[in-house]
N, C-alpha and C positions, 0 to 999 in steps of 0.2 A: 504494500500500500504506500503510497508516494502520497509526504506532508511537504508543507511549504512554511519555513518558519520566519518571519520579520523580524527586525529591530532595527532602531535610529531613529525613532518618526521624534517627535516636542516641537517645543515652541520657540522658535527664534524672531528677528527679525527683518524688517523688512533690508534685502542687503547683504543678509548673512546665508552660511552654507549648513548643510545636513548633509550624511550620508546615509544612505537605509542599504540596510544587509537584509538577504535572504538565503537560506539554510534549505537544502530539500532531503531527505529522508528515502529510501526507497530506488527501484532502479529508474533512475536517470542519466541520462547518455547525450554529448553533444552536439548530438544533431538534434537535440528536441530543443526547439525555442523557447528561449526565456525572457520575463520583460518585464515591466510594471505597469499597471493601471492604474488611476485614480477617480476618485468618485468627491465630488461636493457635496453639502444638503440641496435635497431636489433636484439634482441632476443626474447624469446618466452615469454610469462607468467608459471611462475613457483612454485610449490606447497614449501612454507617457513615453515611453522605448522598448523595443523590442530588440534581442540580441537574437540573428536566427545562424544558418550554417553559414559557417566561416567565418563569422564574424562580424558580418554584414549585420547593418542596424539601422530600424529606423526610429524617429524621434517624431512625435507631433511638431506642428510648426513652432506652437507657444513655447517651446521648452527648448528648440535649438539654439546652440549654442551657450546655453546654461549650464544642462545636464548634462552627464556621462554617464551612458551603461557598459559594466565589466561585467566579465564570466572569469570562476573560478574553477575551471573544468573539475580538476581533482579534486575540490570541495565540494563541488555540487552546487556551488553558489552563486551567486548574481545580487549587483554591486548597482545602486544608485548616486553617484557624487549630484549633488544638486547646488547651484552657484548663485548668488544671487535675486534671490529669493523676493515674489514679490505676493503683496498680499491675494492675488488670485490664485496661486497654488496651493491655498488650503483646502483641504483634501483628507479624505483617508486612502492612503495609497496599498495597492495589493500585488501581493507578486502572484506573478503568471505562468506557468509552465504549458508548453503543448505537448504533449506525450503523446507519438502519433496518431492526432486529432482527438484525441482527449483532452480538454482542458482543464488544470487546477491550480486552484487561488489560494492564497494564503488568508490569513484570519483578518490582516491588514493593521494597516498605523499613522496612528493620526501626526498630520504635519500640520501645524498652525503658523502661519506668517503673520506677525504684527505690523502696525501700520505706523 
């Protein structure tokens, strides 16, 4: 059974950096894409970066050049550095795994950007 475990979400501010770590459990292999979503109040769940084969990545528009998605192949892990922080990226962010075409989410972690 493949878990998704987070950490690094709080409260900074506007300006400042977070990193969020994610832990996966279970068989996991590098050619399964990994990435993070984020969800607001009342809105949807939202694609943040996706790390797929080879390394290739994509980033929503709002988040380019801010973010940075890593893979720790041997850990099993996937790395979000987040840069400059602005109060629209409060969120609770979830990491994402596809396990061919399967998808599973972590429990998620709140990021709050103050203004």
């Amino acid at each position: 059974q493949v878990q998704l475990v987070e950490s690094g979400g709080g409260l900074v501010q506007t300006g400042g950096s977070l990193r969020l770590s994610c832990s996966a459990t279970g068989s996991v292999y590098s050619i399964n894409p990994m990435g993070w979503y984020r969800q607001a109040p009342g809105k949807e769940r939202d694609l943040v970066a996706l790390m797929q084969t080879n390394n290739n990545t994509n980033y929503a528009d709002s988040v380019q050049g801010r973010f940075a998605i890593s893979r720790d192949y041997a850990k099993k892990a996937v790395y979000l550095q987040m840069n400059s922080l602005k109060p629209e990226d409060t969120a609770v962010y979830y990491c994402y795994l596809d396990r061919w075409g399967t998808p599973y989410w972590g429990q998620g972690t709140q990021v709050t950007v103050s203004s």
